[in-house]
MIDO-835607 format. One record per residue (C-alpha): residue in three letters; x, y, z. Coordinates in steps of 0.25 Angstrom, whole numbers. Example, Ala and Ser with C-alpha at 12.3 -4.5 7.8 and 13.67 -1.06 7.14 Angstrom:
! residues 2
PT    r      u      v      w
PT  ALA     49    -18     31
PT  SER     55     -4     29
This chain:
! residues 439
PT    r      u      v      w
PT  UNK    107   -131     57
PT  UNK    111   -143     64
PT  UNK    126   -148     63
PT  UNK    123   -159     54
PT  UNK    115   -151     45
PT  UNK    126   -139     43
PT  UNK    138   -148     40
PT  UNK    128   -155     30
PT  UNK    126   -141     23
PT  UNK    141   -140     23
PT  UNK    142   -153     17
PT  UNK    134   -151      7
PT  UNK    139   -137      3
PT  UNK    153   -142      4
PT  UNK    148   -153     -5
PT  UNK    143   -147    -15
PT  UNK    155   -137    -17
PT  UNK    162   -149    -20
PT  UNK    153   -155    -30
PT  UNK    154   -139    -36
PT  UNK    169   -141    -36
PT  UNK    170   -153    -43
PT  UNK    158   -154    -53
PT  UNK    165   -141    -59
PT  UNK    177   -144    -58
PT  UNK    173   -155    -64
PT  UNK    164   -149    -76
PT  UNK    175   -138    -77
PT  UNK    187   -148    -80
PT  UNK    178   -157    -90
PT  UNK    176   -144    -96
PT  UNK    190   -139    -99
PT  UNK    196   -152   -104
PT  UNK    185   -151   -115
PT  UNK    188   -137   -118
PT  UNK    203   -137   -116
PT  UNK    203   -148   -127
PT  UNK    195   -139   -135
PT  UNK    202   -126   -135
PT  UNK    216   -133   -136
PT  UNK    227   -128   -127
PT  UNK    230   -113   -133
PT  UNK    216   -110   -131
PT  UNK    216   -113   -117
PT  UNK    228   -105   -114
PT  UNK    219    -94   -118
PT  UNK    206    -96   -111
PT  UNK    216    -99    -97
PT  UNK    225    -86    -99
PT  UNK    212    -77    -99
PT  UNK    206    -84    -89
PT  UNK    217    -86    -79
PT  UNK    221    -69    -81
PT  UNK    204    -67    -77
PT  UNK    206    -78    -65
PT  UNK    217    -68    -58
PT  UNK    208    -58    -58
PT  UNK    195    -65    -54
PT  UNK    199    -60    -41
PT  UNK    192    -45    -43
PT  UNK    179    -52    -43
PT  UNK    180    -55    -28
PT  UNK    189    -46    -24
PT  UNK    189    -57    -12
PT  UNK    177    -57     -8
PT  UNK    173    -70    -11
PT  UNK    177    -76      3
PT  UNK    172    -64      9
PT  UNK    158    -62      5
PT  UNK    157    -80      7
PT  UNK    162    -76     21
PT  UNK    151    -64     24
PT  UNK    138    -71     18
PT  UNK    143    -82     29
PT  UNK    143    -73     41
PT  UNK    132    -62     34
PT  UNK    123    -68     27
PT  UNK    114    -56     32
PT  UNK    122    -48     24
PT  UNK    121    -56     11
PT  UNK    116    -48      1
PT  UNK    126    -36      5
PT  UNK    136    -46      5
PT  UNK    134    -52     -9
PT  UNK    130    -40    -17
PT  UNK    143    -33    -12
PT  UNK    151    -43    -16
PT  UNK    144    -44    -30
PT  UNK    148    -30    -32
PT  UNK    163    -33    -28
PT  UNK    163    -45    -38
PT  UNK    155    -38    -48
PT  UNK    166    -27    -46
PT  UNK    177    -36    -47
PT  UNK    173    -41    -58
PT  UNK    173    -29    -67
PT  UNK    185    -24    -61
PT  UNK    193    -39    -66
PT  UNK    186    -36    -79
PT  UNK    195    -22    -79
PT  UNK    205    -26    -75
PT  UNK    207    -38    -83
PT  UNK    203    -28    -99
PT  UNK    214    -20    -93
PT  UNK    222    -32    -91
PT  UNK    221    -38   -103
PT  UNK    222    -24   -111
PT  UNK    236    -21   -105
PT  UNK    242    -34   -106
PT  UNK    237    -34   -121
PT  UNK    230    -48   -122
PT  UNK    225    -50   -137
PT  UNK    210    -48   -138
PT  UNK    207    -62   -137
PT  UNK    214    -64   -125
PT  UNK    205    -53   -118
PT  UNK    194    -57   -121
PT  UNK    196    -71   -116
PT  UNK    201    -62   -102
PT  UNK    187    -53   -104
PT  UNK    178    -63   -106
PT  UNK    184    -71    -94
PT  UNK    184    -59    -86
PT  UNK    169    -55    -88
PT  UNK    166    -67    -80
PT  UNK    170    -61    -68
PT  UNK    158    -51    -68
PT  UNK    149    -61    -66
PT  UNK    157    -69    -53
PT  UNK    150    -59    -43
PT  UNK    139    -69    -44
PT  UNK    149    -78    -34
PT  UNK    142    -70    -24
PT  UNK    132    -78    -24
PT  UNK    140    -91    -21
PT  UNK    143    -85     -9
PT  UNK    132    -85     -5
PT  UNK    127    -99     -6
PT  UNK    141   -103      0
PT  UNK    137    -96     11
PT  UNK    124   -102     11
PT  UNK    131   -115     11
PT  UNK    124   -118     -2
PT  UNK    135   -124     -9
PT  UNK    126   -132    -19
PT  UNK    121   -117    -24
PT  UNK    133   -114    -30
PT  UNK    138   -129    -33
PT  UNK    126   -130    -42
PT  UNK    130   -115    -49
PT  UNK    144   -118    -51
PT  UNK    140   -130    -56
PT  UNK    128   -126    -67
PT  UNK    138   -114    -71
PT  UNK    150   -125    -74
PT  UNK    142   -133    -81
PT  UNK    136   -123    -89
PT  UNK    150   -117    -93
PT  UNK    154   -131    -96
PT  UNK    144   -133   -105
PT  UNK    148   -119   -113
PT  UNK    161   -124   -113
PT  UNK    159   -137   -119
PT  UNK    150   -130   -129
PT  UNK    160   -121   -135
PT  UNK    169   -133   -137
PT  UNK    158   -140   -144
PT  UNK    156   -128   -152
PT  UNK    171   -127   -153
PT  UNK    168   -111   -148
PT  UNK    183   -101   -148
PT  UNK    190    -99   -135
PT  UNK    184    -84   -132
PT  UNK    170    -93   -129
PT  UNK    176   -101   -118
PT  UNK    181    -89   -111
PT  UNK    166    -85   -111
PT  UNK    164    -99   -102
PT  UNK    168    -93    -93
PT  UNK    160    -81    -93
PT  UNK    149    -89    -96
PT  UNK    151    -99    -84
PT  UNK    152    -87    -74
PT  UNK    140    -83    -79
PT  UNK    132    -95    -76
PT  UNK    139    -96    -63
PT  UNK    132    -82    -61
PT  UNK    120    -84    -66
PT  UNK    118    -96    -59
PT  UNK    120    -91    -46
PT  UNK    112    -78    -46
PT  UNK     99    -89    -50
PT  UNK    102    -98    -36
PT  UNK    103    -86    -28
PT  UNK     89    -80    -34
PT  UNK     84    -93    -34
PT  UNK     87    -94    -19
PT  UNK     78    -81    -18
PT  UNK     90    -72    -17
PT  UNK     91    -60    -26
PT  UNK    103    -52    -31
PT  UNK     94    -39    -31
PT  UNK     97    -40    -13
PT  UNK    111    -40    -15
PT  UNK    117    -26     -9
PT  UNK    131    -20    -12
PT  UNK    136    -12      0
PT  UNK    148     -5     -3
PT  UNK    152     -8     13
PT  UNK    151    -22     10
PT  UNK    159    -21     -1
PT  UNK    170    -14      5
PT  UNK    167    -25     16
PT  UNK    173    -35      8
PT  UNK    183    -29     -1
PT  UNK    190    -25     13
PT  UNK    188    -41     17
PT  UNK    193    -47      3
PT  UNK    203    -40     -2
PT  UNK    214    -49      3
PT  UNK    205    -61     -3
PT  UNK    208    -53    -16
PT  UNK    221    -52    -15
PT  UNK    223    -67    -10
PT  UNK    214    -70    -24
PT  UNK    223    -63    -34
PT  UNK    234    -69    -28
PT  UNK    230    -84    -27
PT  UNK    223    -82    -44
PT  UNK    236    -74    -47
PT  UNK    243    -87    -42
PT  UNK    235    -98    -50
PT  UNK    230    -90    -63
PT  UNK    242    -81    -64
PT  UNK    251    -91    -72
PT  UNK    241    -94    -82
PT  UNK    242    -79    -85
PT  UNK    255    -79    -85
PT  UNK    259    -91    -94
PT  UNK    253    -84   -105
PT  UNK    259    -73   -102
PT  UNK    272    -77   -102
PT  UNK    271    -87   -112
PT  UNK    266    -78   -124
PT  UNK    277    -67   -123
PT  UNK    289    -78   -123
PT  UNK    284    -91   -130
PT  UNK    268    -86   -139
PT  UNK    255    -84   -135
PT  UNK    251    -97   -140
PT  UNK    261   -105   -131
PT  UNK    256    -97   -120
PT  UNK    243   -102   -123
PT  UNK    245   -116   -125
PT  UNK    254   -117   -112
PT  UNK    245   -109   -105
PT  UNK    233   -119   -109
PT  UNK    241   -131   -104
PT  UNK    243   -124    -91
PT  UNK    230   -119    -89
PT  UNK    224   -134    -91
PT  UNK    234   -141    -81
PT  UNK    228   -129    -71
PT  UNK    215   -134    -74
PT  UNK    217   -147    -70
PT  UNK    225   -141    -58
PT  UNK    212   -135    -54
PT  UNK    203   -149    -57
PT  UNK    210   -154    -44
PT  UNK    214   -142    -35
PT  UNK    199   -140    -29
PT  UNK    201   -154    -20
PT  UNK    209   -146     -9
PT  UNK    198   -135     -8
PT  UNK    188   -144     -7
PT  UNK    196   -153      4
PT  UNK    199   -141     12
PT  UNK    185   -134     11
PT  UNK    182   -148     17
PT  UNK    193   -147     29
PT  UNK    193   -133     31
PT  UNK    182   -133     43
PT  UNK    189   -144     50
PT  UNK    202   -137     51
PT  UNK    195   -123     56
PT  UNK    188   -129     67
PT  UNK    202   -135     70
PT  UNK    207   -122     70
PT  UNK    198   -118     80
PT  UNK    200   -130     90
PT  UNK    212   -136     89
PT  UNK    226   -130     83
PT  UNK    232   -144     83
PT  UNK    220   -149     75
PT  UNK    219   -138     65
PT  UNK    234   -140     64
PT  UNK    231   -157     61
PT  UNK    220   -154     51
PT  UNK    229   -144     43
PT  UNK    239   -153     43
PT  UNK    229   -165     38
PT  UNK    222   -155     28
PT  UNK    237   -154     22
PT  UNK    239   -167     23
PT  UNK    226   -170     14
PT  UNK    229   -160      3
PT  UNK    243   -165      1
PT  UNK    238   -180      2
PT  UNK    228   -174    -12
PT  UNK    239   -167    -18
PT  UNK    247   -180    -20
PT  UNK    235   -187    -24
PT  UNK    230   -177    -34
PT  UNK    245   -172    -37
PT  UNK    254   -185    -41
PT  UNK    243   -192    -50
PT  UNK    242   -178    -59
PT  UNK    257   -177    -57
PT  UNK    256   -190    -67
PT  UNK    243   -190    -73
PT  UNK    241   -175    -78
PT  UNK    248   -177    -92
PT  UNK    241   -188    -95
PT  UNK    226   -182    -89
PT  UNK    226   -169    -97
PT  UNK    231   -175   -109
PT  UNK    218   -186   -108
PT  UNK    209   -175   -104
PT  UNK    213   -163   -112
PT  UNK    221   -169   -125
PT  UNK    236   -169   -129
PT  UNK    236   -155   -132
PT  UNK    235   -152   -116
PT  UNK    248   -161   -112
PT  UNK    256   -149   -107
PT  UNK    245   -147    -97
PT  UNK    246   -161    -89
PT  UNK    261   -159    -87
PT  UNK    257   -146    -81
PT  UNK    247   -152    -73
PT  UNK    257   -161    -67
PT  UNK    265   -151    -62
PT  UNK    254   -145    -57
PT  UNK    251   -156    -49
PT  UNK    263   -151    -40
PT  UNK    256   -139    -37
PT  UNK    244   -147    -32
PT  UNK    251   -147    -18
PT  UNK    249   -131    -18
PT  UNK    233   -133    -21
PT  UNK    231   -143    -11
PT  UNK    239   -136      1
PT  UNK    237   -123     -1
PT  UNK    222   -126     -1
PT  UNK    224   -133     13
PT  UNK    232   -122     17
PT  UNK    219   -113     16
PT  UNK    214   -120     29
PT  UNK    226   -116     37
PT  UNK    226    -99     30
PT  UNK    211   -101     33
PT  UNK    210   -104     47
PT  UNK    224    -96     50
PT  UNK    216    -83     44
PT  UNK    228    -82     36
PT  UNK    222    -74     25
PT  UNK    232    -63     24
PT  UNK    245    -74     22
PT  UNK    236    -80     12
PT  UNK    235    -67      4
PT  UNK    249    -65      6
PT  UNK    255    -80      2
PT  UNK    245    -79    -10
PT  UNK    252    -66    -17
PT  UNK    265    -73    -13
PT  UNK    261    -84    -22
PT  UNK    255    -78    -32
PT  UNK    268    -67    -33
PT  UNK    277    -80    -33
PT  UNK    268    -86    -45
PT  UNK    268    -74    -51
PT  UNK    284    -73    -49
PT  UNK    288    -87    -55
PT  UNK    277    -88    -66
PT  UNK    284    -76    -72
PT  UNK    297    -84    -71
PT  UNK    293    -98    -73
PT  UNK    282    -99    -84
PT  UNK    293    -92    -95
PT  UNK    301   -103    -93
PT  UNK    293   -116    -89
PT  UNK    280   -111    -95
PT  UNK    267   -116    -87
PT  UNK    276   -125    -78
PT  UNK    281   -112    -73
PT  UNK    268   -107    -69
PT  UNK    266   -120    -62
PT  UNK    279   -120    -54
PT  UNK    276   -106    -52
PT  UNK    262   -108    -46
PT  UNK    269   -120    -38
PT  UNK    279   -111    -30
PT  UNK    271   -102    -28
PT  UNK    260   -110    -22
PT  UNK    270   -117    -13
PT  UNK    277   -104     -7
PT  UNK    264    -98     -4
PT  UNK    256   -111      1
PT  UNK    268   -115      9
PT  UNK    281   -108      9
PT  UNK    274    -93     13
PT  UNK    269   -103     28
PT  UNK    283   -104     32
PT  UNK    284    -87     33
PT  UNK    273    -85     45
PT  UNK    272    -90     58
PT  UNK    256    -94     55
PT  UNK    259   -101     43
PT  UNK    270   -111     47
PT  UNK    263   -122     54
PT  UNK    253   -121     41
PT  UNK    266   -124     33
PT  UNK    270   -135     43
PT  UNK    256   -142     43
PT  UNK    255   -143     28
PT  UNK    270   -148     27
PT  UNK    266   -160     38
PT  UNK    252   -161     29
PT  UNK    260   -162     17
PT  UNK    271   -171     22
PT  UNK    262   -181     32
PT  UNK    250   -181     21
PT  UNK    248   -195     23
PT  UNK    245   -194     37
PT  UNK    233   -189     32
PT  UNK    221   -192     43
PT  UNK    206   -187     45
PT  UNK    206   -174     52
PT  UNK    200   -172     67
């Protein structure tokens, strides 16, 4: 493959991931606002609370595998079907083990019987997400049109359900079931494009070597993954709870709903700096490689580019986000704009600690990442428990804030590796406007 030809495939596959992103993103928003203004704010406190206690957990059905396997169907492909059939009995594993786990969860804690099943229902989804196997390996194929077009198909067929129980004006348990029913599309579509590429599941081989292989390889991966879904999901879990011993399980709802939305949004906006650092990240590895200085000057720029789009995305939903969620969602969903707004403070955690991927990346800093991740989450953890009794979902969002910022840039200033990242994103932040191509 010449050159030309193999940054065009890059192209294209980094192309396509984009329209992925924002097509469902897309789809998945339009969504929501219709059936946030159906169920009403109670309701979506509800569905949220189950589905953030299953998002912590989602974890198991990896077990940190994920970048792993991607990594060995790059530099393997001979050992493909070894590869991908040990990780679907990992997945498949993990799956019925976050199930467990999460019936004895919810028996413990004595949830009311509506409440499990929201959580079950949810929950069973996950024994079907072994099937992201399979998206490894068209990623590694550099096929990203493959799974674009999957993810695509399977959003828009959820969407539909969606739209159709509103129509139908269907009870809250069937929504919980669009989620089951969108990661069985997702499935489903997959296992026909990898026959229909004359691949067959039958050939995949579970080695119990292999397995081992990359339990051994991924388990800080899993813990990193609790820690970081512990530190975004865990105070959606823990507004309800709190809420409901000291102020009703209905309050509980309705603020959880309110926060749950303004996340939402939050969410709408936050995949701009993966997808400007998935486009940056080659240049500054090769500088790695080359030139110290010049890995150092495009760190720098790449700071000075995601504080440049924090302002921008940050002060118009400082001022605009009262006004946006009440045109888009109705009156009853106020509370979620000026939460939102705050939000948009904590924009400048999404953004740089995105950026600061490259630097922990090219560093091979993977052990203080795993590290600064369970001190975040700890810290989250920590203040929730003091902040959300008394400021309710404001708490949560100060909390997450403080957290993020010790553990995105406080925690740099401990190690002798880390302090010139922590001084090249200062000079980012505080010389954005210095912003200039890259070398």
């Amino acid at each position: 493959m010449t050159q030309s030809a193999g940054f065009r495939k890059y192209l294209n596959n980094f192309s396509w991931l984009f329209v992925d992103r924002v097509v469902r993103m897309g789809l998945i928003l339009a969504t929501t606002i219709i059936v946030s203004r159906y169920l009403g704010v109670e309701r979506i406190g509800q569905l949220n609370y189950a589905l953030a206690i299953v998002s912590i957990a989602m974890v198991l059905t990896s077990l940190g595998a994920n970048e792993i396997v991607a990594r060995d169907l790059v530099r393997h492909p001979e050992r493909k079907d070894e590869l991908l059939g040990s990780t679907f009995a990992i997945k498949l594993a993990g799956g019925i083990a976050l199930n467990v786990g999460l019936f004895i969860y919810v028996l413990v804690k004595g949830m009311d019987a509506f409440t499990v099943l929201l959580v079950m229902i949810t929950a069973s989804a996950e024994l079907l997400k072994w099937s992201t196997v399979i998206d490894y390996y068209f990623m590694a194929q550099v096929r990203g049109n493959v799974a674009a077009k999957v993810n695509i198909a399977s959003t828009l067929i959820s969407s539909g359900y969606k739209l159709l129980l509103v129509w139908y004006q269907a009870p809250l348990i069937w929504f919980a079931w669009g989620y089951f029913a969108e990661t069985l599309t997702y499935t489903l579509g997959f296992v026909w494009v990898y026959q229909r590429n004359g691949l067959r599941l039958r050939s995949w081989k579970p080695r119990w070597r292999m397995v081992r292989y990359i339990l051994d390889q991924s388990w800080p991966m899993l813990l990193y993954g609790f820690a970081l879904q512990a530190q975004l999901k865990i105070d959606q879990v823990m507004i309800k709870d709190l809420l409901s011993s000291r102020l009703g399980e209905t309050f509980a709802n309705i603020e959880l709903g309110q926060y749950s939305i303004a996340v939402k949004m939050l969410e709408a906006i936050a995949f701009m700096p993966l997808i400007v650092q998935l486009a940056v990240a080659p240049a500054i590895a090769k500088a790695r490689i080359v030139d110290v200085s010049l890995y150092h000057e495009r760190l720098t720029n790449q700071y000075r580019l995601m504080f440049a789009m924090f302002l921008v995305t940050a002060i118009p939903m400082y001022f605009l986000s009262e006004w946006g969620i009440v045109l888009l969602y109705g009156e009853e969903f106020r509370e979620a704009g000026r939460l939102l707004a705050l939000f948009a403070f904590r924009l400048v955690f999404s953004y740089m600690g995105v950026a600061k991927g490259s630097f922990i990346t090219n560093e091979s800093l993977f052990k203080f990442s795993l590290i600064t991740s369970v001190l975040g989450a700890v810290i989250n953890i920590s203040l929730n428990a003091w902040l959300i009794p008394w400021l309710g979902a404001r708490g949560a969002i100060w909390a997450s804030a403080i957290s993020f910022f010790v553990s995105i840039f406080v925690v740099d200033l401990f190690t002798a590796r880390t302090r010139i990242n922590f001084r090249l994103m200062m000079n980012g932040m505080l010389t954005f406007w210095k912003l200039r191509a890259a070398k």
